[in-house]
C-alpha angles and dihedrals in degrees: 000000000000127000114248116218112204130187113254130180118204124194119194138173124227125197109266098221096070113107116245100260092057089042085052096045095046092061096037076061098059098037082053098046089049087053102047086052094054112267128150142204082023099172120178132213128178107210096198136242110309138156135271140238088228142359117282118197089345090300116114091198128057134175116241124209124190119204127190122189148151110242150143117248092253088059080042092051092041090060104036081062091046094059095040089060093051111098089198086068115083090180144346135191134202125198130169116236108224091180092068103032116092111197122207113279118206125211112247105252103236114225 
């Protein structure tokens, strides 16, 4: 059986009042995490500082990071834990992206 790699997008939160080397550092982590399991096309983007819709762990700003990878759901599920077990992340989000995934098409047998 081979192993699918589909193409996610996760969304997460980190608390605004890091400084930016350990901003920097917490999302080096996780690109690096995503790279040593096997994941390809991982491509960061810090979003900024920006309010949100309700307070989170008593803070009104977060700083929200948008990777997008190429990954199987065991490299998916590895990170997701990652992040849940950060106490610098107040919330994450994982979606996977259909328009960029191409599943295997197989050719139609002929009788």
């Amino acid at each position: 059986m081979s192993i699918v790699a589909r193409r996610y997008e996760t969304l997460f939160i980190l608390n605004s009042e890091l400084v930016e080397e350990a901003l920097t550092t917490a999302v080096a982590a996780y690109t690096d995490l995503l790279t040593n399991r096997g994941a390809e096309n991982v491509v960061t983007n810090i979003r900024g500082k920006r309010r949100l819709a309700y307070e989170l762990k008593n803070l009104k700003e977060g700083v929200y990071v948008q990777l997008n990878y190429n990954a199987d759901t065991a490299t998916k599920a590895e990170l997701e834990r990652a992040l849940k077990l950060d106490e610098k992340v107040l919330r994450f989000l994982t979606v996977l992206d259909e328009n960029e995934f191409i599943p295997e098409v197989k050719e139609p047998v002929e009788a």
